[in-house]
N, C-alpha and C positions, 0 to 999 in steps of 0.2 A: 521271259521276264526275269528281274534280276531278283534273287530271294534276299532278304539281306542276314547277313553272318549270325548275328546275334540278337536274341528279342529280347526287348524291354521287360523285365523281373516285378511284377509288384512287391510293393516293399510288404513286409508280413506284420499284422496287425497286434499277432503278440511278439515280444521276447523269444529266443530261442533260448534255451531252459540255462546252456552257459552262462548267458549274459544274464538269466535272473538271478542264477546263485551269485555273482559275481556282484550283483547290485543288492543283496541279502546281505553280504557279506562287508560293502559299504556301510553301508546304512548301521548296521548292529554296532558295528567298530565307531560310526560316526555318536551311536546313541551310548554305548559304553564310555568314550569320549564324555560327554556332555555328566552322564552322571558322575564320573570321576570330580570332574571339574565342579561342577555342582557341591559334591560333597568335602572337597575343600575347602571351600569360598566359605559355606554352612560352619566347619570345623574354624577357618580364622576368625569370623566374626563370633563366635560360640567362647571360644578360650582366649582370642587374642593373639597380638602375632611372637609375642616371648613362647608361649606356652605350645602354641600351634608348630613352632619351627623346634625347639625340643622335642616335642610326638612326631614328628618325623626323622630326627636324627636318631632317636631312640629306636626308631622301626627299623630305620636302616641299617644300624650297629646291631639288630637283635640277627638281623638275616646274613652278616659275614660275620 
């Protein structure tokens, strides 16, 4: 009888630990994301968009 070459693999029901850090690693970047953005959105409507775009040229001239 003929054997054949290669057997069919089930596929594995967790993550192999690479692929979790790597989706850990999304995910965090995605949620640091969202708070950033959050917390500007919060700062324009808080001060306004004069006051809001001065706090941040001011941040940016403080750090060069």
């Amino acid at each position: 009888m003929v054997q054949p070459v290669s057997t069919q693999q089930e596929m594995p029901s967790v993550l192999p630990p690479g692929r979790r850090l790597s989706s850990a690693i999304v995910i965090g970047a995605a949620a640091l994301g969202a708070t950033v953005l959050t917390g500007a959105v919060a700062l324009w409507f808080h001060y306004g968009t004069a006051v809001f775009f001065e706090m941040i040229a001011s941040g940016i001239s403080a750090c060069f």
